[in-house]
C-alpha positions, 0 to 999 in steps of 0.5 A: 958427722965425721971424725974430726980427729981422722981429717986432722991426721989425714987430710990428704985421704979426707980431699982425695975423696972429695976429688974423686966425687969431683968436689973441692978439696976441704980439708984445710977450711975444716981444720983452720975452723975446727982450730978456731973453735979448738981455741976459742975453748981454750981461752974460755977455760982459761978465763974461767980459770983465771975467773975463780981464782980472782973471786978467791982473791977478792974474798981473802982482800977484803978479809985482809983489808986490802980494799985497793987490790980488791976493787983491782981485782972486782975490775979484772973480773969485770974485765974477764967476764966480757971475755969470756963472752967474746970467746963464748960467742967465737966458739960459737960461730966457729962451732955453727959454721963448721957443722955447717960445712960438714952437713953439706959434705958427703960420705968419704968413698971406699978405695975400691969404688971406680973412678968416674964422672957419671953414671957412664963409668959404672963397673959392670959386675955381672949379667943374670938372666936371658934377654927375652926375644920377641917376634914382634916389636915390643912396647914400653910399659905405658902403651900396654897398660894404657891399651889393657885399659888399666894404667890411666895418666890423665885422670891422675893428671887431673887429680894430682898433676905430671908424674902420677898414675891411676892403676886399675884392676889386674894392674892394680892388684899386681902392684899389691901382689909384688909388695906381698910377695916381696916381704914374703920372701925378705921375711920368711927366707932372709930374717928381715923384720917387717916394720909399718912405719911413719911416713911423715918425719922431723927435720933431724930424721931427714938430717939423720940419713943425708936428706937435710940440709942438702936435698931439701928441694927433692922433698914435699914438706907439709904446712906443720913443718914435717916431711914426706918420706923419700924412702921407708930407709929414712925412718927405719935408719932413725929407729935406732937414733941416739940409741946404745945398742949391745953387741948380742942385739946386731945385726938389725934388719928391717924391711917394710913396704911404703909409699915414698915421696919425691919432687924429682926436683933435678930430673926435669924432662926426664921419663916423662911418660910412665911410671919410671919416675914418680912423685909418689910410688911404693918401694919395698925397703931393706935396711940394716944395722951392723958392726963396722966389721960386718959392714962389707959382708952384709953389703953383699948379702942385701944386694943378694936379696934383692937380686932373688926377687928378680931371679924368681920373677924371671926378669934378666938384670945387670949388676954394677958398682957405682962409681965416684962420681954417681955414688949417693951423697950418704953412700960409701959404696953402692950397688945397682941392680938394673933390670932389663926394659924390652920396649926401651931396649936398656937397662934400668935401676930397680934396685940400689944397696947401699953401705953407709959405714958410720957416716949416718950413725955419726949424724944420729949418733947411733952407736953400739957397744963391742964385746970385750974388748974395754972400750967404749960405745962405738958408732954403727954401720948403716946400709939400705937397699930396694927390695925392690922399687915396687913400680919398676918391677910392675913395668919390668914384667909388663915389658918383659912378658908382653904377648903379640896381643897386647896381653901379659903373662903373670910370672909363675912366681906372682900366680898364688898372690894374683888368685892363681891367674896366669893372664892378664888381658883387655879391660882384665 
């Protein structure tokens, strides 16, 4: 999970970044466990030294004669072997108790992610696009689609509870539309490969990209003891688990389109009404695979990605650097992508990229082997990225191209996946 060896050398670095995720610092409680276990191997070692020398001993006594010194030493054996059973087991605590602390730590920041508590203190990096004006007050998401006759929250109340919709017709198809054309445009134009994966997975698949242990509450868990995807990045990411990749095989990306699952365990009262926040909603996923030194380029080029797709829906957007205190668990630094909502006036995430470094690669063991340089295997960097939040996108052109009538204008972009329609009105 992390290089033990680097907290070792920088403790300092290793709480600094703690700190500026406003968490305690745990460098001493890491090192102080790791030479526990450290110590516990030593003295193991040492007993199983001293163990087989004693047995030799023994043979070459009894050869001799010398029934004394051999029951002296079948004693001290004896002795050893309960030993080494107490350092076995206090390597073993040592061991169980560090893994646990170091599954709960998040990734280390890079330097260049901004000081910040919360989500007020993210950087503003650029604005793209014209914020559509409107001669009438415009309407969220829910009122429109509710008066299109299209998006119906009670009957999905009845079938499945809060937070889940029913969409129909026009609205419906628009769903599909926008996840076509997304993958479309990832695979055709920005060489993504697109995967159809499991949406169902194992604990270790979850502890793989950051989920497990931490964030089991913000999941659905079936009775046969899988879980529901959050995102399609968790079994992408896994798709290169425990492997050893060549050099001439990176970079991988990978993209796909998917269901996610999520309890929105912590976001209670928030964005109650609509299609905002979700326990099920579909997302077009980007993920990539890369060498440590392709990391930071590649970062810019998934964000890149996903800004395109707005650009050609038309839909004006902002975007900024996360800073410390409102960067993911399993990020080292994330961008947002914050598409403009007329009925809410704000801005909101449609998009967030993300460079892992190796800190998934670590919990994987994902790993890769550099080209001549005599070394050996070495850990991947991960990144994941929406291309984009299917759903979000759907409200952001309900909002954004609503008419004084209630109808929407299809963007261009859109027309040849919705049968060349331009309209979408009452009861479409």
């Amino acid at each position: 999970m992390f290089d033990l060896r680097w907290i070792r050398e920088y403790p300092d670095a290793f709480d600094r970044s703690l700190s500026r995720r406003g968490q305690n610092p745990l460098s001493h409680q890491i090192i102080d466990l790791d030479a526990r276990r450290r110590a516990a191997q030593t003295q193991l070692q040492e007993l199983q030294e001293r163990r087989n020398v004693a047995s030799k001993e023994i043979g070459v006594a009894i050869k001799d004669d010398r029934k004394g010194e051999a029951e002296a030493l079948k004693a001290e054996v004896g002795d050893i072997k309960a030993a080494m059973s107490l350092a076995e087991a206090e390597e073993k605590a040592a061991f169980e108790e560090l893994n646990v602390l170091l599954a709960g730590i998040p990734n280390m920041l890079d330097d260049d992610v901004p000081d910040g508590v919360d989500e007020d203190d993210n950087k503003e990096m650029r604005i793209v696009g014209d914020i559509p004006v409107f001669d009438f007050l415009p309407r969220e998401h829910f009122d429109l689609g509710e008066a299109l006759g299209l998006m119906d929250f009670e009957t999905a109340a009845d079938l499945a509870g809060a937070r889940f919709v029913v969409l129909k017709g026009a609205l419906a198809r628009m769903e599909r539309s926008l996840a076509n054309f997304m993958l479309d445009v990832h695979t055709e134009e920005f060489g993504y490969t697109e995967i159809s994966p499991p949406l169902l997975v194992r604990d270790d698949v979850l502890f793989g990209t950051g989920q497990l242990p931490k964030f089991a509450e913000d999941l659905f868990r079936t009775e046969d003891g899988r879980w529901l995807i959050p995102t399609a990045e968790v079994p992408l990411t896994n798709m290169v688990a425990g492997d050893i990749l060549e050099s001439a095989e990176l970079p991988i990306r990978m993209t796909a389109h998917t269901s996610c699952f999520r309890a929105e365990a912590g976001a209670a009262g928030r964005d109650t009404r609509g299609m905002l926040r979700q326990h099920q909603f579909y997302k077009v996923e980007l993920v990539s695979v890369v060498a440590p030194e392709q990391s930071e380029a590649e970062l810019e080029r998934m964000t890149n990605c996903a800004e395109e797709v707005l650009k050609r829906l038309g839909l004006a957007y902002r975007l900024v650097v996360l800073c410390s205190g409102d960067t993911g668990f399993g990020a080292a630094k994330t961008h947002d992508i914050e598409v403009w909502m007329p009925g809410q006036a704000a801005y909101r995430e449609i998009s967030s990229c993300s460079n892992a470094r190796d800190f998934q690669a670590r919990r994987m063991n994902a790993r890769y082997r550099p080209e001549g340089d005599g070394k050996g295997p070495e850990y991947v960097h991960t990144l994941n990225g929406s291309g984009i939040a299917v759903g979000r996108a759907l409200i952001a052109i309900l909002e954004n191209y609503q008419n004084p009538d209630g109808s929407i204008t299809i963007p261009e972009a859109l027309r040849p996946y919705m049968g060349d329609r331009e309209v979408i009105g009452v009861h479409a």
